[in-house]
N, C-alpha and C positions, 0 to 999 in steps of 0.2 A: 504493500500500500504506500508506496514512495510517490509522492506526490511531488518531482524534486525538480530541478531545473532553477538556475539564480534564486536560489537561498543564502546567498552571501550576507545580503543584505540582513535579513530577517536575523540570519544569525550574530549579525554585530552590535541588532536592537537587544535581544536577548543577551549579552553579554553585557548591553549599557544599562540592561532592566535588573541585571543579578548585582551589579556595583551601587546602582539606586536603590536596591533592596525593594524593587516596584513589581512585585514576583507576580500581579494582576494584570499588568500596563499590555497593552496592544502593542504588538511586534510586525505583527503583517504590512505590506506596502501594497499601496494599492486598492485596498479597500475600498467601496463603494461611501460617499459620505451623502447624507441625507436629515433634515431638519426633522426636530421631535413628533414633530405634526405630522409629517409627510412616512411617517415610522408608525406614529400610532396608528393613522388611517390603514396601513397595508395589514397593520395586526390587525383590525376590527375586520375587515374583508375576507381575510384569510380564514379568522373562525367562526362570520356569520355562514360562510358557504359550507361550513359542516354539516349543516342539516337539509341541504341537497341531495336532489336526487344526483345528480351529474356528477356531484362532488363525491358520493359512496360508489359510484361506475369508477371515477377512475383512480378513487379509493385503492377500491380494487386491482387493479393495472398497475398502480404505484409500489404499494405495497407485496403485492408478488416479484415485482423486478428487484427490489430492494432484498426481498428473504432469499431468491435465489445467487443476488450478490451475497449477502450473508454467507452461503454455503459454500461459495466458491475463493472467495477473498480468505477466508478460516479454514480453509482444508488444512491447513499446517500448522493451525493455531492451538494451541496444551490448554484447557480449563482447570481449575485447581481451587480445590474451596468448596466446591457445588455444593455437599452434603448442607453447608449454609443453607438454601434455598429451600430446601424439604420443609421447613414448620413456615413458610410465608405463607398463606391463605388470603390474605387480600390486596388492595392495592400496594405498591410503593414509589420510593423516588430511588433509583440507581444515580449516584454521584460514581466520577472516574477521571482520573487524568487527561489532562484535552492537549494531543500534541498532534494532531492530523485530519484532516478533513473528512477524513472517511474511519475514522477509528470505532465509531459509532456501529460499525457493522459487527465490531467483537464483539460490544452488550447486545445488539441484535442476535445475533447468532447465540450468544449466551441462553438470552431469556425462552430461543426456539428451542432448544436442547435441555430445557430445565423445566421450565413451566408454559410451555407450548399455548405463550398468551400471547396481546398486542403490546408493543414499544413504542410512545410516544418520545419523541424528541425535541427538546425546548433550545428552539434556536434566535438569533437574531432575525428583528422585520427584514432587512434588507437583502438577507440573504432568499426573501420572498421576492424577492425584484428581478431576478438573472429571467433570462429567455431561455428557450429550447426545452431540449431534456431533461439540465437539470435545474432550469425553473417547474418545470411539471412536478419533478420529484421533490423538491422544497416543500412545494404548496398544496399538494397529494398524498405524500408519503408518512403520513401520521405525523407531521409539523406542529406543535405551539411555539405560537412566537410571543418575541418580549420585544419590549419597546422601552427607548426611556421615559416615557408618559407616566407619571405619578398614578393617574385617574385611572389608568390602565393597568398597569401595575396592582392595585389596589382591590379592585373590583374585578375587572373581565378577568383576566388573567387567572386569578384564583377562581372562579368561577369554571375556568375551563380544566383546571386543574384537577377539581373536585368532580367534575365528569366524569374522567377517565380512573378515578380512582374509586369510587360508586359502582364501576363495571368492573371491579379487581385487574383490574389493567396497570401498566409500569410507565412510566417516564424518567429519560435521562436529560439530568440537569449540570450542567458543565457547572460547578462549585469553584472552580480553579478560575473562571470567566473566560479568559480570553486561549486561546488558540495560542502554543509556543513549541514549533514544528521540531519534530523529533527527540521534544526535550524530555532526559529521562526523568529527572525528579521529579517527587510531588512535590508542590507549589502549596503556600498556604491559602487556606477555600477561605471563602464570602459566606456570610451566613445566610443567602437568600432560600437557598436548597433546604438549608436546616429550619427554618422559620415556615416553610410551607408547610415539610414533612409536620412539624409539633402542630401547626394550626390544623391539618388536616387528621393529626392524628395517625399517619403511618408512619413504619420503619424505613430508614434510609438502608440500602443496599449499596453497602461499600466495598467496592473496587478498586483492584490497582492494577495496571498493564505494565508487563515490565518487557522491554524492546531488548531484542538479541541482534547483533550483526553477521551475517551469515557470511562474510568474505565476497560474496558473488559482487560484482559490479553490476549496479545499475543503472546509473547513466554520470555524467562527468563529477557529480558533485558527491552523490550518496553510492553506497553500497547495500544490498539489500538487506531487508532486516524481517525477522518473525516474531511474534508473540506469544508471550505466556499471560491471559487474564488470572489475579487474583482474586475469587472472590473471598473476602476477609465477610467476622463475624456483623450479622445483621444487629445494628442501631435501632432501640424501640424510641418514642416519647415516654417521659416519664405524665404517670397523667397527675403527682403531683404539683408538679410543676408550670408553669403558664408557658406562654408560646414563647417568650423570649428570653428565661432562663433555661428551656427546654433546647429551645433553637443554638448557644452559644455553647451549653455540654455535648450535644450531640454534633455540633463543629469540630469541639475539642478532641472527641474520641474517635471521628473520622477520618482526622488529620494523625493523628497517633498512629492508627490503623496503618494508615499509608505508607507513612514514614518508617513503622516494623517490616511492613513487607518487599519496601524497599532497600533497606540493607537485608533483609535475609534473602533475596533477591541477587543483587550484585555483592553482599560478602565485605560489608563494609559499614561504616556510620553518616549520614548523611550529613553535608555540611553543603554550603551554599558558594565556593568557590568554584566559580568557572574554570574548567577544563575542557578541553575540547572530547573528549569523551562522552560530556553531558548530550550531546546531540548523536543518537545515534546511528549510524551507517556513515557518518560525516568521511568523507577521504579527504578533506583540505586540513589534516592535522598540522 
């Protein structure tokens, strides 16, 4: 799943984002940019059209191209942890390391091999904007989106949330925020993931992808790499507690989570010094 070609760049943000200590900050170039409004309008659109007919046709269509990507992208991919998932019985939120555009296909494939449900995925409005194919699959393929919209945020959003979680269905929530391409460590999470799960009352299902470099070349910059997902122990809400002492423990224990299975992973203690190792398949060492 190398997504790779002039990453140079991206990679010398991330190294100005690890010396800033801004382990959340947007590294990508290029990015689409687009005003709050013009964000929130495309998230209202995107999930009034869920209760279409048209929109459950290609629903449909979407979502099959996606599960059979799933199979094919993870034919070499290890799962490790599953007996986790045996006592989950209702909804959840899967939190997981965000270093890849298509990484999303390992929790997919996961949740097809575990608990043979649907996976929603909580992504950015603009990434509702692209054309083609994989504007269809954005705006098709089991998408919630987020907006910077407070009122949105607030209200729809969680509304659409509590949907899919009412039909014991999953959503994965990028907790890390921002996308930081091939980076192996976990990153410390936002509590927005953890704040939903307490208000809604489900366990977060946490994960951690740990990236191997296989030697093979894959095109000038990367070499190619495979996956082992972790799944670590399932985060309940305590229901003594309110949503946002709930939401800041259950941050705390999923960032711990990560950060164990990432040194028992690679064989070491996490520290936050840039190496060029941190990026995995990198050949420009």
């Amino acid at each position: 799943m190398i997504i790779g070609g002039d990453k140079e760049a991206v990679i010398a943000n991330i190294q100005e984002r690890v010396r800033a200590g801004e382990f959340n900050a947007k590294v990508e170039v290029g990015d689409p940019q687009m005003t709050v409004a013009a964000q929130a309008a495309i998230a209202e659109r995107a999930l009034a059209r869920h209760d279409r007919l048209d929109y459950h046709v290609n629903n449909l269509m979407a979502r099959g191209a996606m599960n059979v990507a799933a199979r094919v992208v993870n034919r070499h991919t290890r799962y490790t942890g599953m007996d986790h998932l045996r006592q989950l019985r209702g909804g959840a939120i899967i939190t997981s390391n965000h270093f890849n555009p298509l990484e999303n296909l390992i929790e997919r494939r996961l949740v097809q091999k575990t608990l043979h449900r649907r996976m929603f995925i909580v992504s950015q409005a603009t990434n509702l904007d692209f054309d083609g194919g994989l504007g269809f699959l954005m705006n098709y393929a089991d998408t919630i989106p987020i907006s910077p919209s407070t009122s949105y945020m607030a209200r729809t959003f969680p509304d659409a949330l509590a949907r899919v979680m009412a039909a014991n269905q999953l959503v994965l929530m990028y907790s890390e925020q921002e996308m930081w391409f091939n980076y192996r460590k976990p990153r410390p999470v936002k509590r927005g993931a953890y704040y939903y799960a307490a208000r809604l009352g489900v366990p977060i299902v946490s994960c951690f992808v740990e990236i191997q470099d296989t030697g093979k070349v894959d095109n000038a910059e990367f070499n190619q790499v495979r996956y082992v997902e972790h799944v670590l122990p399932l985060i309940y809400p305590d229901p003594r507690l309110d949503a946002r002492a709930n939401s800041e423990h259950m941050m705390a224990v999923d960032y711990q989570q990560k950060v164990a299975a990432y040194e028992q992973a690679y064989g070491g203690p996490l520290t936050y010094d840039f190496t060029p190792d941190d990026i995995a398949g990198w050949r420009q060492h």
